[in-house]
BAFI-3210 file (N, C-alpha, C; in Angstrom, 3 decimals, decimal comma, padded with zeros to 6 digits):
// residues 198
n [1|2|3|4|5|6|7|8|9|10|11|12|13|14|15|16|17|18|19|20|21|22|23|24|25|26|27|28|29|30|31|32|33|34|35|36|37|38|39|40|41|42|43|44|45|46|47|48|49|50|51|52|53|54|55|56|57|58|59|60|61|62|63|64|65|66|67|68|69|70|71|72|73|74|75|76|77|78|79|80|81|82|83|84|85|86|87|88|89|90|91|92|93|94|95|96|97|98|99|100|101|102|103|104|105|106|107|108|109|110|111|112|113|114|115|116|117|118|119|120|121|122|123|124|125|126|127|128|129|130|131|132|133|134|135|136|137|138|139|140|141|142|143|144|145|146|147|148|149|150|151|152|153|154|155|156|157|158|159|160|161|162|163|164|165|166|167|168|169|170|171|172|173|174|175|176|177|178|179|180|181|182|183|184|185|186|187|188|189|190|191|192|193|194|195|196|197|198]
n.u [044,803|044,360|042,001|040,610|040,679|038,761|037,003|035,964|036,147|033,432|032,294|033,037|034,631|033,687|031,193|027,934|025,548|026,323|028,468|028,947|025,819|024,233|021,265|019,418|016,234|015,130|016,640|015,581|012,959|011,988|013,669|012,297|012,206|013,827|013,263|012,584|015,110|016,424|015,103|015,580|018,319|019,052|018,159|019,070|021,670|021,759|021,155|022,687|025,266|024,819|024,626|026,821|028,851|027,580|027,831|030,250|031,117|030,616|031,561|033,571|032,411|030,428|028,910|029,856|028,216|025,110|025,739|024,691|022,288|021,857|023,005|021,070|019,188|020,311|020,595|017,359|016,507|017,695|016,217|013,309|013,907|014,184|011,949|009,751|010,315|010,873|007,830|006,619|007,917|007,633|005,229|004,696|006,235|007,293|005,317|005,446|007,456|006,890|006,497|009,619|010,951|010,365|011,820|014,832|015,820|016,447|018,011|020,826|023,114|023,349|023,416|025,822|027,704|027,857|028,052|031,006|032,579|031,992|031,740|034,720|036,284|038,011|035,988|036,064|037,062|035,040|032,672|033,594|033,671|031,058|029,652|031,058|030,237|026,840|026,945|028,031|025,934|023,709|024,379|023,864|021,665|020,971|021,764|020,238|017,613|017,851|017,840|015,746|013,613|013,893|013,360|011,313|009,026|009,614|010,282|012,593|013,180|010,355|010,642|009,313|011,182|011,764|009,231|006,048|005,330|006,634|006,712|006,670|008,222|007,356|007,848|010,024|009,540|008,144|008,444|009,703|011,268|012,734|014,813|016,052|017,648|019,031|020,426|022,438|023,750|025,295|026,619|027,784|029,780|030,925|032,056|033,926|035,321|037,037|038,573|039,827|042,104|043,258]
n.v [-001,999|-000,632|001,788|001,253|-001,191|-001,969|-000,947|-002,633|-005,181|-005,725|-006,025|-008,803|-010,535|-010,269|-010,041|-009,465|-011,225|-013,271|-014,341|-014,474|-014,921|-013,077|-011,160|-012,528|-012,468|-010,027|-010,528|-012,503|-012,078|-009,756|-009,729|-009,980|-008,750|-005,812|-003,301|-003,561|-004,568|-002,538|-000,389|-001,493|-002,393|000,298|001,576|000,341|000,502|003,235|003,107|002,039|002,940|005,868|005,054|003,471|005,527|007,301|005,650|005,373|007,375|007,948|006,277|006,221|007,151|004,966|003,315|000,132|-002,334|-001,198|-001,194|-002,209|-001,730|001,379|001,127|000,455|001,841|004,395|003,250|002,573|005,120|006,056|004,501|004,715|007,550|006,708|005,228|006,982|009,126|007,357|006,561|009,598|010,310|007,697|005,994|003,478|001,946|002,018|000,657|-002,054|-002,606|-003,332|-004,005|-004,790|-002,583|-000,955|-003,405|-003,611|-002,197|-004,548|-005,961|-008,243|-007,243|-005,055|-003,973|-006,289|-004,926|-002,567|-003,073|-005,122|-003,979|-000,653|000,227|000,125|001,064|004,187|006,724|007,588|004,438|003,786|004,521|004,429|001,352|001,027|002,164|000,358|-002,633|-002,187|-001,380|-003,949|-005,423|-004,421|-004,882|-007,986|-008,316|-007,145|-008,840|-011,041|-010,185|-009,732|-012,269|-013,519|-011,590|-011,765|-014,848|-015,019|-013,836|-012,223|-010,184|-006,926|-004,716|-003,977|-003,921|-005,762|-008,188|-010,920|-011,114|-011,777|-014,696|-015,737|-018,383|-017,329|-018,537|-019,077|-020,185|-018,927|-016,156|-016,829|-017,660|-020,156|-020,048|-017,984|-019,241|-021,357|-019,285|-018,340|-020,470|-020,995|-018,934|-018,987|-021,397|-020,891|-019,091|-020,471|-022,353|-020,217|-019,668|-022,276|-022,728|-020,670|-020,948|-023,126]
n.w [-003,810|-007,044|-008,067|-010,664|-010,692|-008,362|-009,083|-011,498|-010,508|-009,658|-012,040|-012,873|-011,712|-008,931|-009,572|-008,361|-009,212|-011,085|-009,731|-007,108|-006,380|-005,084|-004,346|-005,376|-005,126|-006,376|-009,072|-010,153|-010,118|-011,968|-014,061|-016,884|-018,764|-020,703|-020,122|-017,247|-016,164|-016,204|-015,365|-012,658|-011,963|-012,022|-009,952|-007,703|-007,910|-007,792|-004,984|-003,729|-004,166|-002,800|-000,420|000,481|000,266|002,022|004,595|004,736|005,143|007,432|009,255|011,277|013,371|014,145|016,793|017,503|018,148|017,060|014,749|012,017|011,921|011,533|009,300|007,955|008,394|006,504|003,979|003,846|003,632|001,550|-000,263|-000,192|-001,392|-004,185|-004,283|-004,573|-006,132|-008,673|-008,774|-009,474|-011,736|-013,469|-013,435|-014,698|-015,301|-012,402|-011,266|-012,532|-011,733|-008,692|-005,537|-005,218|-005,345|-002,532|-001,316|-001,892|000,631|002,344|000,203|-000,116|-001,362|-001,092|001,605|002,480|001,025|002,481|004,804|004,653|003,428|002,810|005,083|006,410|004,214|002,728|001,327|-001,025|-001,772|-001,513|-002,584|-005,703|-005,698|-005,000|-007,530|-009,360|-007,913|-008,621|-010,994|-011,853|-011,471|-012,792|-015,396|-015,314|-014,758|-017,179|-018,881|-018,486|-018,720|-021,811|-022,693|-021,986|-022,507|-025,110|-026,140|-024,828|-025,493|-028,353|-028,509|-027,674|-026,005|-025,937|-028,861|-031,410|-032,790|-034,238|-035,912|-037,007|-037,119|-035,418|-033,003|-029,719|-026,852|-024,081|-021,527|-020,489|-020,011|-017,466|-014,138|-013,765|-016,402|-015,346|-013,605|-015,330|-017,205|-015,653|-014,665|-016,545|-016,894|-014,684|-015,051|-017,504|-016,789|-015,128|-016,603|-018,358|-015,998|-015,289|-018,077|-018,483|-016,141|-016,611]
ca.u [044,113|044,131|040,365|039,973|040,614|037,944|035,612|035,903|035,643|031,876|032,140|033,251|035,432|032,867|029,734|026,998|024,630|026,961|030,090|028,599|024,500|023,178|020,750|018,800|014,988|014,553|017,126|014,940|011,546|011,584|014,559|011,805|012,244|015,285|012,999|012,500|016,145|017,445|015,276|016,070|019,513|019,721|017,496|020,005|023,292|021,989|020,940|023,673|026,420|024,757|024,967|028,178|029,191|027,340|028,395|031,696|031,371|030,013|031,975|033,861|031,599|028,621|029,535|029,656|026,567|024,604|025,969|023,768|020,257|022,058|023,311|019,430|018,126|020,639|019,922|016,357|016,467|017,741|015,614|012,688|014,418|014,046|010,555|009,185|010,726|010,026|006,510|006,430|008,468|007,379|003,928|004,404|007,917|007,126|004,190|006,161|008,127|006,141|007,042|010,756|011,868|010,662|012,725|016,065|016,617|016,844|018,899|021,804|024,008|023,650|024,167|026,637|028,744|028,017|029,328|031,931|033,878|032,500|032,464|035,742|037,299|037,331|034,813|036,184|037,284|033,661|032,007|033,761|033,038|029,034|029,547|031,449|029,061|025,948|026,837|027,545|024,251|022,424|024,499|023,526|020,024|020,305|022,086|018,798|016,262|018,098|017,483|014,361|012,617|013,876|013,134|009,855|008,676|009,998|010,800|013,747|012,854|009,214|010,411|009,153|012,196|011,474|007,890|004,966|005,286|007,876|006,036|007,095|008,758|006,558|008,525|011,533|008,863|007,570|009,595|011,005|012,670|014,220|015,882|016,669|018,434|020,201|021,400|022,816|024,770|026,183|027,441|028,719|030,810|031,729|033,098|034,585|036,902|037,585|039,059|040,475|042,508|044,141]
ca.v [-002,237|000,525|002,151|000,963|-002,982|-001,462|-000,412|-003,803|-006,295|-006,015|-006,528|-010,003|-011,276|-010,270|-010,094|-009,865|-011,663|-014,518|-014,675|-014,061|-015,216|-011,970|-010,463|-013,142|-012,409|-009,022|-010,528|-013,514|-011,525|-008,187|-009,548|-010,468|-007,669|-004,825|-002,001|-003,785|-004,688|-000,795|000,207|-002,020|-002,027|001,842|002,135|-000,640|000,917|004,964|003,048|001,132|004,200|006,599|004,240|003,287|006,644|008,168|004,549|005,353|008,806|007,971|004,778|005,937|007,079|004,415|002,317|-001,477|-002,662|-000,644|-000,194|-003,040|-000,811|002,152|000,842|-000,058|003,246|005,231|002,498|002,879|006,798|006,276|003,024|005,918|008,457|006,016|004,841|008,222|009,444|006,733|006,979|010,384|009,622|006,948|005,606|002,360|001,319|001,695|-000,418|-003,450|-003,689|-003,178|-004,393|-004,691|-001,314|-001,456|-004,757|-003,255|-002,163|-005,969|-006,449|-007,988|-006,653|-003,636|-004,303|-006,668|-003,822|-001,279|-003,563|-005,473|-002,488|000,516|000,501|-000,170|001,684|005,605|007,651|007,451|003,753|002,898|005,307|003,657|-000,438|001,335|001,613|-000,757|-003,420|-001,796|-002,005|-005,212|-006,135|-003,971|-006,137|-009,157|-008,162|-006,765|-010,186|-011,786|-009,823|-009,556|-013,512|-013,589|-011,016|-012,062|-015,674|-015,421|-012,506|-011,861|-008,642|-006,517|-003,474|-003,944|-003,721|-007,234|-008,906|-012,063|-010,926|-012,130|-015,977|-015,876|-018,735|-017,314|-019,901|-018,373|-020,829|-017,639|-014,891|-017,289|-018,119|-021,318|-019,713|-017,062|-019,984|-021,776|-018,721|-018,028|-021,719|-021,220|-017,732|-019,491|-022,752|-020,044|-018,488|-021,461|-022,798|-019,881|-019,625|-023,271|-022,737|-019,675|-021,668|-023,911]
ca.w [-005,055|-007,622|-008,365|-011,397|-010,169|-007,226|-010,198|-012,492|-009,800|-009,479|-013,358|-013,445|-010,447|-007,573|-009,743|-007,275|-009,519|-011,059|-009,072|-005,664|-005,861|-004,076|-004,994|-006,467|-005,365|-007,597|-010,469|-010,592|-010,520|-012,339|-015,299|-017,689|-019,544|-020,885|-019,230|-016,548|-015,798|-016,686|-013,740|-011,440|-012,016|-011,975|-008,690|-006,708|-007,968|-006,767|-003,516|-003,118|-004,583|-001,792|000,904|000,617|000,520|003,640|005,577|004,617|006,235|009,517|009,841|012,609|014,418|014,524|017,544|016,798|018,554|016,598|013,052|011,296|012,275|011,018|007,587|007,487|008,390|005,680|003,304|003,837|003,339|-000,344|-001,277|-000,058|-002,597|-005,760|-004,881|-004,680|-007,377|-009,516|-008,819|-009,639|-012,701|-014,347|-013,165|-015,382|-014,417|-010,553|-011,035|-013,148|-010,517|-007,286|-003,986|-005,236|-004,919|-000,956|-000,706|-002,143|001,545|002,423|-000,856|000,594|-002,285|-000,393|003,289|002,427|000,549|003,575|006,465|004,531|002,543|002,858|006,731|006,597|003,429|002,453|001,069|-002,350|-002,717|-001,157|-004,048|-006,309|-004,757|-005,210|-008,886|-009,968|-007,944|-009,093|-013,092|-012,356|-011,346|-013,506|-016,679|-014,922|-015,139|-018,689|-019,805|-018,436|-019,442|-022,643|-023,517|-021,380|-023,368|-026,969|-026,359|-024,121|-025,968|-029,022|-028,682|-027,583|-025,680|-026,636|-029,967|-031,736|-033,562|-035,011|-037,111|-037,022|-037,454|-034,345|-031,389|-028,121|-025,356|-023,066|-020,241|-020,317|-019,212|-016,514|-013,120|-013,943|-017,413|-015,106|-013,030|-016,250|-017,602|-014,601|-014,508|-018,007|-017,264|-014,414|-016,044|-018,607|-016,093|-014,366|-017,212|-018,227|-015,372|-016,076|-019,241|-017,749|-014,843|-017,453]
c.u [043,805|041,988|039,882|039,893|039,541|036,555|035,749|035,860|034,412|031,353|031,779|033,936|034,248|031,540|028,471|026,233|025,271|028,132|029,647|027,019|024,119|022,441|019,621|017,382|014,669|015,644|015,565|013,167|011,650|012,821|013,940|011,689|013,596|014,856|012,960|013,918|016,712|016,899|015,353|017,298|019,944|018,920|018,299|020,788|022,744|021,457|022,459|025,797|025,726|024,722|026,109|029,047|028,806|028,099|029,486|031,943|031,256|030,756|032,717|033,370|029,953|029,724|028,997|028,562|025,615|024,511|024,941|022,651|020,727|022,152|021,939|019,065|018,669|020,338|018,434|015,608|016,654|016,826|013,804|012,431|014,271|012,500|009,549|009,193|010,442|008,826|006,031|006,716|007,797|006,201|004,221|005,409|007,419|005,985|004,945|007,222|008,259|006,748|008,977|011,399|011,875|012,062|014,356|016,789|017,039|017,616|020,278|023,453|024,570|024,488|025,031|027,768|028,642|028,877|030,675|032,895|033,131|032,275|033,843|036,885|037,003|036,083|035,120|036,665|035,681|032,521|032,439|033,555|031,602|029,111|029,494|030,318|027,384|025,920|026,818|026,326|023,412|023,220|023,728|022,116|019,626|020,620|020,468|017,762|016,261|017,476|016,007|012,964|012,573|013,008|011,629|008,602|008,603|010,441|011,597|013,662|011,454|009,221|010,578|010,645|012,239|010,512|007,045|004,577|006,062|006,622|007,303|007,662|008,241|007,532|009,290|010,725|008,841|008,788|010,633|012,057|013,657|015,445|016,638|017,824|019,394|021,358|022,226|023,698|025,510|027,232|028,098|029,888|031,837|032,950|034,319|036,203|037,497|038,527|040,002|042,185|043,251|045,297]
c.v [-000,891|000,576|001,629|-000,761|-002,803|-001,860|-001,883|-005,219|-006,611|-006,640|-008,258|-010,623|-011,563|-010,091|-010,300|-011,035|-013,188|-015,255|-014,977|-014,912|-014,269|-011,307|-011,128|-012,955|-011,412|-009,704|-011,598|-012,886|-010,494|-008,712|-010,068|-009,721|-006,478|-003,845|-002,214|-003,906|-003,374|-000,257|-000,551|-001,746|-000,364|002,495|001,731|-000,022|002,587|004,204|002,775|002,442|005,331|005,649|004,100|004,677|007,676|006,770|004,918|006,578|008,950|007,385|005,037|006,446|006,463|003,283|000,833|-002,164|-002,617|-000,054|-000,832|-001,535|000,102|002,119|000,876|000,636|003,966|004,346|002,309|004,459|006,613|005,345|004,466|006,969|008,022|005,802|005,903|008,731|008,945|006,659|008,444|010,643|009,191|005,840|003,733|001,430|001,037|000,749|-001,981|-003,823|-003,677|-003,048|-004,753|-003,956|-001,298|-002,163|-004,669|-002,541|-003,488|-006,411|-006,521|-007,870|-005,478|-003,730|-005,185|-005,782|-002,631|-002,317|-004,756|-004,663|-001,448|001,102|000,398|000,968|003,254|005,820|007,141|005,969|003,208|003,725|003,988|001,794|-000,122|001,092|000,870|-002,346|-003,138|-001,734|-002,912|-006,114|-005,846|-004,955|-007,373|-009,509|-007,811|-008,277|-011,006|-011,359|-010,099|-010,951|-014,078|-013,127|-011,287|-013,609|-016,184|-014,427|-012,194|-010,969|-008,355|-004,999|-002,918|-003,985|-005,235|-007,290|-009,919|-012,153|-011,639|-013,501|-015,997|-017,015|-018,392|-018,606|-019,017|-019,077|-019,368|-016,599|-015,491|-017,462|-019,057|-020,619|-018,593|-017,955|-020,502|-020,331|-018,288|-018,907|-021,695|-020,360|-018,551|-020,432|-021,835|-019,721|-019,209|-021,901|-021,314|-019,537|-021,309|-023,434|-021,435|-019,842|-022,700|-023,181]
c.w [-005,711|-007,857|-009,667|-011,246|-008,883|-008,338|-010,698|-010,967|-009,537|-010,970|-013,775|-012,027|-009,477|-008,147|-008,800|-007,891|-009,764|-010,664|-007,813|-005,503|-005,141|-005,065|-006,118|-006,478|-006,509|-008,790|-010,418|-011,182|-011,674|-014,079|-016,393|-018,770|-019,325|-020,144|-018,022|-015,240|-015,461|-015,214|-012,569|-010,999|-011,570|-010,337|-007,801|-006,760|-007,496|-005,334|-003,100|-003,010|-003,312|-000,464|000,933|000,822|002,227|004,791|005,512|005,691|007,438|009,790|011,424|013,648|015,205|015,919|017,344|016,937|017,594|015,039|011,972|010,945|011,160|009,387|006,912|006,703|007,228|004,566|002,982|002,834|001,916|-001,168|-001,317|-001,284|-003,822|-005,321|-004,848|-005,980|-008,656|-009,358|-009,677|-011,188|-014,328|-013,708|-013,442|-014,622|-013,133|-010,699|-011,303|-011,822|-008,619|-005,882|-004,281|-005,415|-003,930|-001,053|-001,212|-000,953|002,481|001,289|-000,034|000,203|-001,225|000,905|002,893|002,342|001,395|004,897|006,219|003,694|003,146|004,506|006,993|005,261|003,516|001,519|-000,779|-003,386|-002,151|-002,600|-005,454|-006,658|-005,731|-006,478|-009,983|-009,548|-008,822|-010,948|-012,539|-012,087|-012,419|-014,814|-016,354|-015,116|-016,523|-019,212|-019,348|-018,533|-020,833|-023,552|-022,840|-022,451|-024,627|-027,261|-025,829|-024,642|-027,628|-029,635|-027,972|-027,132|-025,745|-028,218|-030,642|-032,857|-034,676|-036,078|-036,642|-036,499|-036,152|-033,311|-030,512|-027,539|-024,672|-021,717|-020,242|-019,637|-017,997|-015,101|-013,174|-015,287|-016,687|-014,475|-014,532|-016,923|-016,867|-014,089|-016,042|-017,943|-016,257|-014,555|-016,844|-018,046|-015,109|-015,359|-018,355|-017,493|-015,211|-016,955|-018,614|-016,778|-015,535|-017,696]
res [x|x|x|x|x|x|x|x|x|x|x|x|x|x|x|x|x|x|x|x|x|x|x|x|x|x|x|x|x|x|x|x|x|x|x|x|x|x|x|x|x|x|x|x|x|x|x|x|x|x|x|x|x|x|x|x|x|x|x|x|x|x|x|x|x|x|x|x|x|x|x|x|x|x|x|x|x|x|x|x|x|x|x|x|x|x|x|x|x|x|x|x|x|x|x|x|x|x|x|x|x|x|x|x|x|x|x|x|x|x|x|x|x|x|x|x|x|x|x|x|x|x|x|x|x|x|x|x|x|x|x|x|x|x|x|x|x|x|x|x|x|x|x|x|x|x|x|x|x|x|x|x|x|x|x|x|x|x|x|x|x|x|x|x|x|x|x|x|x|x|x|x|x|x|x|x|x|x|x|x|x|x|x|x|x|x|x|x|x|x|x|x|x|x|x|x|x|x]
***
């Protein structure tokens, strides 16, 4: 598989979010918002793009028993590296989305993509895997913040849209509108490749 069919499969084919279903506790929580999504998205894909990369490097030498823990522990080390950082950062951000930076070393976007590719591939098509999965999450999360925040909100980055007179659907901020919007991209995509498959 050339690198750029490496890179675009997380896009749309292998979508973690709507092709695949991983990854659904932080989409479902934290995509109520565009800022919200941007750092999520961008904290998962540098975890998930340096993991895959050091897993790739060790791979042959973790012995089998034992490689899970490991994927953990280097997986750990970078989820570490973003919530520090973001703290240090951006005060606000790390707060909005709390206990789900921790829990991005249980994201099983991640460990999935360390012990089913990049334990197994090189250095450079597992870099590449990192990226390409990681946009496609972080879209996945902007497409649902994107109609989350316009329609539960009325605004668009914080920035109000609609005016004044706009009533909110408050349901779209809340939990059930994230399922509802998540049942709506998938039906989208279902029936996309439907129509597709004809």
């Amino acid at each position: 598989m050339s690198l750029f069919k490496e890179f675009s499969k997380g896009l749309y084919d292998q979508n973690p979010v709507f092709r695949l279903a991983l990854g659904l506790c932080p989409t479902l929580a934290v995509s109520n918002s565009i800022e919200n999504a941007i750092g999520m998205g961008a904290a998962a894909t540098f975890v998930l793009v340096c993991s895959n990369v050091i897993v790739s490097l060790i791979r042959k030498g973790i012995p089998q028993k034992i490689r899970i823990p490991i994927y953990i522990v280097v997986i750990a080390t970078f989820v570490t590296i973003v919530d520090l950082s973001l703290a240090a950062l951006d005060r606000e951000l790390h707060k909005s989305l709390g206990l789900f930076i921790p829990l991005i070393v249980v994201n099983c976007i991640i460990l999935g993509r360390a012990e089913a590719f990049a334990g197994k591939n090189s250095v450079l098509r597992s870099l590449v895997d990192g990226i390409g999965m990681g946009v496609g999450f972080t879209l996945a999360l902007l497409a649902l913040g994107f109609v989350r925040e316009l329609l539960g909100d009325g605004k668009l980055y914080g920035t109000p849209i609609f005016g004044p007179d706009f009533k909110p659907v408050l349901l779209f901020i809340l939990p059930p509108g994230a399922f509802l919007t998540l049942g709506l991209f998938l039906g989208l995509f279902n029936w996309i490749d439907f129509k597709r498959s004809k």
